[in-house]
C-alpha positions as a printed NumPy array, in Angstrom:
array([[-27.587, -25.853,  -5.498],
       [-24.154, -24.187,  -5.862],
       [-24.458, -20.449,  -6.002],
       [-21.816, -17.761,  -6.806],
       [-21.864, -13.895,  -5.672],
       [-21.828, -11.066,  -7.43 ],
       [-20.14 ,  -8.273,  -5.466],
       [-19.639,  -4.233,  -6.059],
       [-17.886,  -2.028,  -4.03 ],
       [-18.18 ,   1.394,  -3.556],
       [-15.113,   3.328,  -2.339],
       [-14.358,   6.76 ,  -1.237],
       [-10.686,   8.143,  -1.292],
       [-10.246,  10.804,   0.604],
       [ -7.584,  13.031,  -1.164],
       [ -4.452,  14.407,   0.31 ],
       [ -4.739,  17.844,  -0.3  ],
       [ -4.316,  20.957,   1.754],
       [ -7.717,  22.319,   2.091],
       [-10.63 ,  21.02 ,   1.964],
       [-12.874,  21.152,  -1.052],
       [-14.762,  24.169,  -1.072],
       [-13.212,  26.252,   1.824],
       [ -9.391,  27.153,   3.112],
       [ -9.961,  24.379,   6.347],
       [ -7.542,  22.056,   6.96 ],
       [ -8.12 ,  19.113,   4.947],
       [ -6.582,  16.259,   7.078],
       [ -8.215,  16.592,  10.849],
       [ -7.441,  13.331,  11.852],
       [ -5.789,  14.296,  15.125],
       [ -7.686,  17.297,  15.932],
       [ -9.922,  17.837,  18.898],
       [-13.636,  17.545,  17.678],
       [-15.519,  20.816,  16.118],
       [-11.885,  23.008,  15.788],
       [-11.441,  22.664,  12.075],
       [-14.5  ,  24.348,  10.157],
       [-16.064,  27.63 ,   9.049],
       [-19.258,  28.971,   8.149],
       [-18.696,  27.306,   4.427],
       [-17.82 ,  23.831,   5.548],
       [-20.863,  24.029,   8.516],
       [-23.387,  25.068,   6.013],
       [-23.834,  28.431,   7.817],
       [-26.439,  30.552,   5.611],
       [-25.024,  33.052,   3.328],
       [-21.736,  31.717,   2.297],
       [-20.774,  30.467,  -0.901],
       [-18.216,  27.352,  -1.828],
       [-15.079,  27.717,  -4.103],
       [-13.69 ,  24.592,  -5.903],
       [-10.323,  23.681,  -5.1  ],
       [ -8.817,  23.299,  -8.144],
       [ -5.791,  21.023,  -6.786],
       [ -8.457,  18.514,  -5.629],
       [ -9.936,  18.118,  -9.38 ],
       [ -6.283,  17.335, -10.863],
       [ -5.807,  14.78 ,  -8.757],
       [ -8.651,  13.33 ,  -9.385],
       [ -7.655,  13.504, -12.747],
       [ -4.673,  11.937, -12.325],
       [ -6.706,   8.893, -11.   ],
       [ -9.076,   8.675, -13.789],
       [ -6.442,   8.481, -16.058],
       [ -4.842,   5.647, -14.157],
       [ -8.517,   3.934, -14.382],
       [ -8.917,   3.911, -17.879],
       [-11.794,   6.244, -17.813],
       [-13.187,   8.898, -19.932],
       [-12.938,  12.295, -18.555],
       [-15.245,  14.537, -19.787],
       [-14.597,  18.278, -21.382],
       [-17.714,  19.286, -19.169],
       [-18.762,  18.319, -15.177],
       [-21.402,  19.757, -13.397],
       [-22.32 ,  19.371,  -9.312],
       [-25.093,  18.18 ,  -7.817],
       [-26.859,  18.651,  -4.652],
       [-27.712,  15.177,  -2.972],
       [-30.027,  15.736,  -0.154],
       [-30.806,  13.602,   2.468],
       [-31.414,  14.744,   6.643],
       [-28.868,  13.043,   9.102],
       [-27.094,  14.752,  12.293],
       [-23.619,  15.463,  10.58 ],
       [-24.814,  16.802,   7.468],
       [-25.21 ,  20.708,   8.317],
       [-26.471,  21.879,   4.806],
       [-28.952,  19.301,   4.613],
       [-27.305,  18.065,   1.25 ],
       [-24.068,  16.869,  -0.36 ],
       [-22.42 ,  18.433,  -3.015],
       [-21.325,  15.612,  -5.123],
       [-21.553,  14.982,  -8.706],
       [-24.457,  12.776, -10.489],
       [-25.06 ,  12.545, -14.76 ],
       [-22.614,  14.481, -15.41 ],
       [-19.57 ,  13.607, -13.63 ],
       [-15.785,  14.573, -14.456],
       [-15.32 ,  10.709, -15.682],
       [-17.08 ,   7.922, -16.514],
       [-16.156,   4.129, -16.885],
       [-12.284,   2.795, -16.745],
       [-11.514,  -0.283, -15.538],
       [ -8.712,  -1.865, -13.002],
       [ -6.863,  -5.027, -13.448],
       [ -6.2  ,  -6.926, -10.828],
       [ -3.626,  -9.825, -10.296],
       [ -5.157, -13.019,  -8.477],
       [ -3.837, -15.166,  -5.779],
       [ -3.462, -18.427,  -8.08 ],
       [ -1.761, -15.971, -11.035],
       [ -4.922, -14.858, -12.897],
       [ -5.788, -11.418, -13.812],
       [ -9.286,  -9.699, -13.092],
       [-10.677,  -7.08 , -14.87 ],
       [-12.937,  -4.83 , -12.886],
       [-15.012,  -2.033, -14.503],
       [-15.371,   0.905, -12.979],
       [-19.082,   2.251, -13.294],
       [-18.506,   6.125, -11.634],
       [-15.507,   8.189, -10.895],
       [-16.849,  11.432,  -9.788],
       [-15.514,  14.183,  -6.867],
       [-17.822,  15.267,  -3.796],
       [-17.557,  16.205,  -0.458],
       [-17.407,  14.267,   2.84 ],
       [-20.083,  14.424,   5.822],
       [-19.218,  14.67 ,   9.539],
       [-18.621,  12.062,  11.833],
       [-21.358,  11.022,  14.621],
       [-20.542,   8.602,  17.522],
       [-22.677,   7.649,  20.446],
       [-21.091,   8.122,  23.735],
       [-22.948,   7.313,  27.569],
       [-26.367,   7.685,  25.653],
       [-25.766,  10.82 ,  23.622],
       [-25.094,  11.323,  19.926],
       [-22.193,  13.603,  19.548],
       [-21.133,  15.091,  16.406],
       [-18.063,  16.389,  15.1  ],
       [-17.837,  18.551,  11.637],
       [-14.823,  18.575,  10.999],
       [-14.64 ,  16.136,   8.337],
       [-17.306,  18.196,   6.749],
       [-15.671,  19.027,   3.212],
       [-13.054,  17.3  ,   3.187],
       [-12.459,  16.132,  -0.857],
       [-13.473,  12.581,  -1.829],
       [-13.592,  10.944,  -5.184],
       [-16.282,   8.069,  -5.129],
       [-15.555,   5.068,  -7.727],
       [-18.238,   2.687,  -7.838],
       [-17.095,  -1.082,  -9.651],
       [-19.474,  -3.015, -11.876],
       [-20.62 ,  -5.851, -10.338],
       [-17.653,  -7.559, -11.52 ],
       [-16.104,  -9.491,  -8.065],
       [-17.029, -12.913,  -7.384],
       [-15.528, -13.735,  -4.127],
       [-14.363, -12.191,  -0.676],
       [-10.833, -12.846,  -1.834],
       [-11.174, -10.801,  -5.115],
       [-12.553,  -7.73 ,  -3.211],
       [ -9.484,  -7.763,  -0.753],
       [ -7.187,  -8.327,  -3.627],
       [ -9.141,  -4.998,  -5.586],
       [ -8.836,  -2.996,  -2.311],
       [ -5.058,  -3.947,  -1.996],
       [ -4.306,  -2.673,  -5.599],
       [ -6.621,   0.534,  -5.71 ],
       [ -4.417,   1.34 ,  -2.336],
       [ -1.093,   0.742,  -3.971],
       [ -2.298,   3.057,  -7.104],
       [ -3.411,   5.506,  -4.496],
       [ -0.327,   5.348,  -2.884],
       [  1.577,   5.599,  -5.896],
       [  0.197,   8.31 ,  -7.893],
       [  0.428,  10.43 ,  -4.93 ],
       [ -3.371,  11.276,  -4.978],
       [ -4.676,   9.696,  -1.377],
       [ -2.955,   8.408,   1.895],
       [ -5.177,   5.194,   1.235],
       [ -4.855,   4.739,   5.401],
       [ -8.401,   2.734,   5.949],
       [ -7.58 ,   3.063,   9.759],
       [ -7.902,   6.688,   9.186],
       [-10.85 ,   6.84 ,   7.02 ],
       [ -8.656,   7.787,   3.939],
       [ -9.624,   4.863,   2.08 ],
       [-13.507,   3.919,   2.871],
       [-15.393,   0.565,   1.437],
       [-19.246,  -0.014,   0.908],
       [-19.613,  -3.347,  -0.336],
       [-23.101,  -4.59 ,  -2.469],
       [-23.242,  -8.342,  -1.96 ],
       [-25.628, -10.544,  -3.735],
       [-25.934, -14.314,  -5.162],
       [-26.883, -16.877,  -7.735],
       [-27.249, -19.87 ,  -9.089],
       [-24.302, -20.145, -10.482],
       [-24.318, -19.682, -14.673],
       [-27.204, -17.685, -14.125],
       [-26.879, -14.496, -15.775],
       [-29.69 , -11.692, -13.889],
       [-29.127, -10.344, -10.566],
       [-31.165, -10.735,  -7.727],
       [-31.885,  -7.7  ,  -4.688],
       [-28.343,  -7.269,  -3.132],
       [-27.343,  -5.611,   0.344],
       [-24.91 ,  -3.006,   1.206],
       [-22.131,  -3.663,   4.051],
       [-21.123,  -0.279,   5.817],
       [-18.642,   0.308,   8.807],
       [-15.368,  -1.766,   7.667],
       [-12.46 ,   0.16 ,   8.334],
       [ -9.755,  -2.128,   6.786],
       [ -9.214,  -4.74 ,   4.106],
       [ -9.494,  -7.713,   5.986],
       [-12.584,  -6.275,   7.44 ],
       [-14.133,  -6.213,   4.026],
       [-13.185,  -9.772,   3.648],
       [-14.471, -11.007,   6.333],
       [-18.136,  -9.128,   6.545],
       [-18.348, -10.408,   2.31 ],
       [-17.884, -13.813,   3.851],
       [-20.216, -13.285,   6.561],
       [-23.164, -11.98 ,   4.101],
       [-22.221, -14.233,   1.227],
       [-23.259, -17.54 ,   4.004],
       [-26.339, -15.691,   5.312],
       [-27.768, -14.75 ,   1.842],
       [-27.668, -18.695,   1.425],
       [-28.708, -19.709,   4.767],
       [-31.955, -17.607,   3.508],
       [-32.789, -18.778,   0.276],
       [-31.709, -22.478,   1.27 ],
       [-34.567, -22.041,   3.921],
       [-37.078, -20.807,   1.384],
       [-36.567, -16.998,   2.383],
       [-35.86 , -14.402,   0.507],
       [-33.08 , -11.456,   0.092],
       [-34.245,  -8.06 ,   0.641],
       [-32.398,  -5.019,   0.096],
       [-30.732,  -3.642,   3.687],
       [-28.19 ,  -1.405,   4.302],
       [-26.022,  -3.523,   6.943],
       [-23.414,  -2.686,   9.382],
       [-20.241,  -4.708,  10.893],
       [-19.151,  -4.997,  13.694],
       [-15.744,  -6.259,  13.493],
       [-15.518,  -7.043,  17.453],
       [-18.24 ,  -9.785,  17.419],
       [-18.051, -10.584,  13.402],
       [-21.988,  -9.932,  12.944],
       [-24.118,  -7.793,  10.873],
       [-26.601,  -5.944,  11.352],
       [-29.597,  -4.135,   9.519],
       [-28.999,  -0.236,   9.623],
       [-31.847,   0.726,   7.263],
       [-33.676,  -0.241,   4.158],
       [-31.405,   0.643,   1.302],
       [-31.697,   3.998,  -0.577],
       [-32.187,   4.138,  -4.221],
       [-30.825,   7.36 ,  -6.617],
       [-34.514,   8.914,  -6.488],
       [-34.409,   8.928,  -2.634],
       [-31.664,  11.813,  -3.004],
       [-33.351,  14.664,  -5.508],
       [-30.575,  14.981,  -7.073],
       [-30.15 ,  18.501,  -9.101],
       [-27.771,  20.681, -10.399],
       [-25.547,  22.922,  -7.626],
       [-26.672,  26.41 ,  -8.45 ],
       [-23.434,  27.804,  -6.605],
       [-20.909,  26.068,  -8.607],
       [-19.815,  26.516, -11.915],
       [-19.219,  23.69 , -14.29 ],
       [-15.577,  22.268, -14.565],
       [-14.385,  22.658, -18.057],
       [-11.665,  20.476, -19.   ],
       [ -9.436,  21.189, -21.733],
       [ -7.325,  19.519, -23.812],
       [ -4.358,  22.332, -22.529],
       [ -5.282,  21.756, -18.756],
       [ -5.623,  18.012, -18.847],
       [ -1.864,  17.86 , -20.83 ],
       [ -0.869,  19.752, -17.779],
       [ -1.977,  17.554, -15.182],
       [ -0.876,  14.431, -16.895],
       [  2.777,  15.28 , -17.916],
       [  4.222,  13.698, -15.078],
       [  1.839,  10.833, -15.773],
       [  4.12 ,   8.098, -14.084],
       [  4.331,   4.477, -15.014],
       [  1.985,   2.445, -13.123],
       [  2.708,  -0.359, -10.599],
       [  1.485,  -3.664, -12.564],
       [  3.345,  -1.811, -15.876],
       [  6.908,  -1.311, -13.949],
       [  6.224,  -4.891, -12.747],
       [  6.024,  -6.41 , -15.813],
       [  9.044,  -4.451, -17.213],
       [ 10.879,  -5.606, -14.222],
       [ 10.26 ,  -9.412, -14.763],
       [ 11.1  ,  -8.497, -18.887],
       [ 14.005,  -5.982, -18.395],
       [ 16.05 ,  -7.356, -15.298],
       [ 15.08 , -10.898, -15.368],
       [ 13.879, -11.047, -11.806],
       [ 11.108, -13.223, -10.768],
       [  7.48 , -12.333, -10.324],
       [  8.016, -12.313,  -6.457],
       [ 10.764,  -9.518,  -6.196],
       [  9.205,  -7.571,  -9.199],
       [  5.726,  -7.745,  -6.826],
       [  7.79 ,  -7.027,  -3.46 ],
       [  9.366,  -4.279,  -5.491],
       [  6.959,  -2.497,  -7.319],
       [  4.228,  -2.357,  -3.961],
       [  5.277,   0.847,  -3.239],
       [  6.626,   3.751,  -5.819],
       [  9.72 ,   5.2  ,  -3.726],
       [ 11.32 ,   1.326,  -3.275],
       [ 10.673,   0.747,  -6.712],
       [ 12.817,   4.1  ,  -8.022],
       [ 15.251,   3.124,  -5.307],
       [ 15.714,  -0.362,  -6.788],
       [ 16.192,   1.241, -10.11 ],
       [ 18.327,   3.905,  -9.55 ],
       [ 20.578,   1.395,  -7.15 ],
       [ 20.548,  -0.991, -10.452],
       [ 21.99 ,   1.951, -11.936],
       [ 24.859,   2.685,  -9.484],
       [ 25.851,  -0.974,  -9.416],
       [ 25.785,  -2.016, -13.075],
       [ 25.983,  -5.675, -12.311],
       [ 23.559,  -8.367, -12.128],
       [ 19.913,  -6.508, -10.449],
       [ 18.605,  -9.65 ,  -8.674],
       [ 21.815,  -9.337,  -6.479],
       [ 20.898,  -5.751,  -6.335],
       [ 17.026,  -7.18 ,  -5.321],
       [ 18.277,  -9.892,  -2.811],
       [ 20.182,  -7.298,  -0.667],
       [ 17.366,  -4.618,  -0.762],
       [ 14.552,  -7.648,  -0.123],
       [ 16.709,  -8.768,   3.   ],
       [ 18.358,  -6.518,   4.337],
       [ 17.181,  -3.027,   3.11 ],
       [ 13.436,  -4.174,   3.488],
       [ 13.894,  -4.776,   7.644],
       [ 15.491,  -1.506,   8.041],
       [ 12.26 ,   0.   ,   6.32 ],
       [  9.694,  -2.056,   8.728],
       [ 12.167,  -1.032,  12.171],
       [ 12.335,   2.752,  11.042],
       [  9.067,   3.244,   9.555],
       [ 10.602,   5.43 ,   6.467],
       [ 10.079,   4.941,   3.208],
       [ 12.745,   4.303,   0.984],
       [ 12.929,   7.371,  -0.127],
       [ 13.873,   8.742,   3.418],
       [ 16.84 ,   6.933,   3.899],
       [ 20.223,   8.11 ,   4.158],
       [ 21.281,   4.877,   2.584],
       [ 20.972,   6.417,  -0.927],
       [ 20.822,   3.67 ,  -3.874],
       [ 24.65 ,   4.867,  -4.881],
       [ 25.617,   3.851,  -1.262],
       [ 23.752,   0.205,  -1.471],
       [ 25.47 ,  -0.209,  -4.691],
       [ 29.067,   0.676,  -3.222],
       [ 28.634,  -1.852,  -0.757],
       [ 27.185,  -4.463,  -2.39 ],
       [ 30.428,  -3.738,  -5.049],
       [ 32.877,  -3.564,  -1.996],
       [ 31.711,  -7.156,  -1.171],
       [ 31.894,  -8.248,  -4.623],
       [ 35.483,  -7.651,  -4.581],
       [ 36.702,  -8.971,  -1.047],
       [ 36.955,  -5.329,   0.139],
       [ 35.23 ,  -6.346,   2.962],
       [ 33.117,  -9.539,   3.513],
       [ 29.302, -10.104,   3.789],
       [ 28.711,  -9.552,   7.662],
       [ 30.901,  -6.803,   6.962],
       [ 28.872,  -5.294,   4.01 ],
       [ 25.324,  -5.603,   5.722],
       [ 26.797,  -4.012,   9.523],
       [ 27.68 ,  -1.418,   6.48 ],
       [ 24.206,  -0.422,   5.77 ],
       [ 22.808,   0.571,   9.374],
       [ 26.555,   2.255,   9.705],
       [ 25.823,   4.28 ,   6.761],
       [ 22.056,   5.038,   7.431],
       [ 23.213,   6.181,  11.159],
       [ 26.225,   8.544,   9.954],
       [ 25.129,   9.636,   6.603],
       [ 28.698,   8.65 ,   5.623],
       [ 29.652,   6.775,   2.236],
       [ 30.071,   3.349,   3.307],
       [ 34.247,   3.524,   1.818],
       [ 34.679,   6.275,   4.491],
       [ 33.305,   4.749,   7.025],
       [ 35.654,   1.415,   6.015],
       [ 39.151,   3.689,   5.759],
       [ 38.108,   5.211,   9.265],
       [ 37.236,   1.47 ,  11.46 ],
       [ 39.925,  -0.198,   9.554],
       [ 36.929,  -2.761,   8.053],
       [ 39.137,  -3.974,   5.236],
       [ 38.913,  -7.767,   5.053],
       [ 41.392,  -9.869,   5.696],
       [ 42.321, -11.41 ,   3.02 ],
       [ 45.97 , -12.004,   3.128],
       [ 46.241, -16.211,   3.385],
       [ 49.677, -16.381,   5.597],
       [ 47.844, -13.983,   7.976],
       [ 44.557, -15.798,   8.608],
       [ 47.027, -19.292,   8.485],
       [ 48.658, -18.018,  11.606],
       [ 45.375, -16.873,  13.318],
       [ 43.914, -20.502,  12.835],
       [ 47.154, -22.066,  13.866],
       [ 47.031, -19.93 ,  17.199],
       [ 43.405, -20.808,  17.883],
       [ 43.72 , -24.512,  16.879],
       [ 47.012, -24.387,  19.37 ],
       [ 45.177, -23.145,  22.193],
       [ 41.673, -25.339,  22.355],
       [ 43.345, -29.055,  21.663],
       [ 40.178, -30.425,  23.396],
       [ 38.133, -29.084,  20.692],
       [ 40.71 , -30.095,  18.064],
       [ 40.89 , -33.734,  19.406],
       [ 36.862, -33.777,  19.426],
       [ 36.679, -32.481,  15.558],
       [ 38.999, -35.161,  14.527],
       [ 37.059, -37.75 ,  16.409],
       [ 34.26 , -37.128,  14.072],
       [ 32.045, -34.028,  15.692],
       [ 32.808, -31.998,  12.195],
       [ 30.048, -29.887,  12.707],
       [ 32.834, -27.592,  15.35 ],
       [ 34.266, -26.137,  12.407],
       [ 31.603, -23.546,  12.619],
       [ 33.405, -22.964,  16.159],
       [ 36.504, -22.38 ,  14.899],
       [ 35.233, -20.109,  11.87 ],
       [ 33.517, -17.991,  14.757],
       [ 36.914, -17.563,  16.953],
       [ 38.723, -16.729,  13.74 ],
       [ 36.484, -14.099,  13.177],
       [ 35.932, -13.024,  16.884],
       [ 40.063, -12.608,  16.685],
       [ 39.94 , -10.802,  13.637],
       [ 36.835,  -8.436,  14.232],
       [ 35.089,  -9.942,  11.622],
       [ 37.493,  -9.21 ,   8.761],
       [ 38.769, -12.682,   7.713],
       [ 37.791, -13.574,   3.922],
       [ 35.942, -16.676,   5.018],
       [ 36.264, -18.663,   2.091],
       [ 39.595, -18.495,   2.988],
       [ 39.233, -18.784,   7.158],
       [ 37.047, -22.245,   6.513],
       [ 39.894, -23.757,   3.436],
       [ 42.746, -23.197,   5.891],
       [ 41.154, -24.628,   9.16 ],
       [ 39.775, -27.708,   7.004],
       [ 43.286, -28.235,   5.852],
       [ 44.454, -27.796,   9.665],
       [ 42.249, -29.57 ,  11.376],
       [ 42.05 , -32.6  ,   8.625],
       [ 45.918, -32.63 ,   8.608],
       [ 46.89 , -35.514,  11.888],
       [ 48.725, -33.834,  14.779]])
């Protein structure tokens, strides 16, 4: 029998505000010592009471919006309780019924060029647990990720294949990225993935008891444990077993699973309403606010880039994967004024490697997009020639300097003057006969020699259209 799966993931994105959620803590503790980031509210202490942090419901806003969901006038939080080590309280505030948005969707381009739409079932804001680790036989605990914001966006079983969840994953991240809302770092625990794997035959149309994969800490993590789970769920029913409903861990080091616990329904929680939080109203005036700078979203400013500047759907993807390259494309498109896929080529090449070496973001470098676009004209018009141009860009990122000053002060003008280079290649061809005399016996390919010791004699500057016309004409002319 040939079955299919029918995947969900549930995500939680930590958000990239100051403070946490309901205290003044540092929100990001990534790289502090265990326990050093928390207070009474955070901890649970008895007494103390949380207050919202309003930045941490507008952007969460700001991501509904880019969901396509519904976000309602009126939220409310709930308590979800449940007993484990790094829970102080002994519940999570989180949001249940009546959650600040409900359904949305998030389409997703495909590998072979097909789009996937996947519907987003809950959007809604809570707060995160601790962190527990064993370590020589104990369990040690560390708080301070205790109330740190999260949203939690749970897909409709809408993913058929390992492949489509990675592909999901790597465009939520991008969005995340984009909008500003979420560092999206899975290594970090930004960006966290639960995924709810099941099968059927396939053309069937009910569900059957899925599983829940916890513990994958990147995206090709989540591929791979999807995979895993997809095969065994087969293996199972193929042997006349059955699937029944785990919570599973990975472990990425030896590629297994493993059961954690039997899976928890809603009822296992008690959910009800916080009694120390107020509702969140939100109003037409407040949303407006929040969504002025609404900004145009990645697969949007893609397809404008294939429509408007005629590039292909491989630069307009390369270009719009993260939001400060794609408004330095633009704005360098600007400066330049000529044709953008040279504009793409140079930033794609050359640009793109000085990203990966320095780590920056495009939006870092000293290279503005007017100084990319004065070089890239500069080469255009035989100021100075291509090797020229591109030792240009790391001269300009290192100084800060416009790349014409830097030109005017190393003398980097080309050489373009024919009865000047004519005299160069006359000198060189005069003083390596051997290599003349072995050109002329057929080894052609040495002109490549001689175009190097032209430029080697002339720093580089030579025009070489001009440099390779004048040696063929030498060297083909008989001594």
């Amino acid at each position: 029998m040939e079955y299919e799966a029918i995947i969900g993931l549930e995500t939680h994105i930590q958000l990239n505000t100051e403070t946490k959620i309901f205290c003044s803590c540092k929100a990001d503790s990534w790289n502090d010592p265990p326990n050093t980031n928390i207070c009474p509210v955070c901890t649970g202490l008895p007494g103390v009471l949380p207050v919202l942090n309003k930045a941490a419901v507008e952007k969460a806003v700001l991501l509904a919006h880019a969901m396509h969901s519904e976000i309602r006038p009126v939220s409310y939080f709930d308590r979800k309780n449940y007993f484990y080590p790094d829970l102080p309280k002994g519940y999570q505030i989180s949001q249940y019924d009546q959650s600040l948005a409900h359904g949305g969707y998030l389409d997703v381009p495909m590998r072979d060029g097909e789009m996937r739409r996947v519907s987003i079932h809950k959007l809604h804001i809570e707060e995160d647990a601790g962190k527990t680790k064993n370590e020589q036989g104990r369990r040690l605990i560390d708080f301070n990720r205790c109330g740190v914001p999260l949203i939690e966006m749970v897909t409709g079983p809408d993913i058929r294949s390992a492949e489509e969840a990675a592909q999901y994953l790597i465009r939520l991240r991008q969005l995340l990225r984009w909008l500003g809302v979420s560092e999206a770092d899975m290594e970090k625990g930004h960006l966290r993935c639960d995924a709810n794997v099941s099968i059927r035959p396939k053309g069937a149309d009910y569900l059957n008891p899925k599983t829940e994969i916890k513990n994958v800490n990147s995206i090709d993590a989540v591929r791979q444990a999807i995979e895993t789970e997809i095969k065994r769920q087969i293996r199972a029913v193929e042997g006349g077993g059955k699937v029944e409903a785990w919570t599973l861990s990975w472990d990425e080091d030896s590629g297994t699973l493993s059961k954690m616990r039997s899976k928890e329904t809603e009822a296992d929680y008690r959910y009800f309403r916080e009694p120390d939080l107020l509702p969140i109203h939100m109003d037409e005036a407040w949303k407006s606010e929040i969504l002025a700078a609404f900004p145009e979203l990645p697969l949007e400013r893609r397809t404008r880039f294939m429509a408007e500047y005629g590039l292909p759907a491989y630069d307009a993807d390369l270009l719009t994967a993260e939001r400060s390259l794609s408004d330095y494309f633009e704005a360098a498109v600007s400066a330049y004024g000529g044709d953008p896929k040279r504009v793409s080529n140079w930033l794609l090449n050359d640009v793109m490697r000085m990203l990966n070496e320095s780590g920056k973001t495009a939006g870092e470098l000293r290279l503005t997009p007017q100084f990319l676009a004065e070089i890239i004209k500069m080469v255009d018009k035989g100021t100075v020639n291509t090797p020229t141009g591109k030792g240009l860009l790391e001269k300009t990122e290192e100084t800060g300097k416009s790349p014409r000053e830097i030109v005017e002060a190393e003398g980097l003008g080309q050489v373009s003057d024919s009865e000047a280079i004519r005299q160069i290649c006359a000198q060189i061809l005069a003083d390596n006969p051997e290599q003349v005399a072995r050109y002329r016996g057929g080894k052609t390919g040495l002109l490549g020699w001689f175009m190097g010791q032209v430029m080697r004699a002339t720093r580089g500057k030579a025009d070489p259209n001009t440099t390779r016309r004048i040696l063929q004409e030498l060297l083909d002319t008989s001594a």
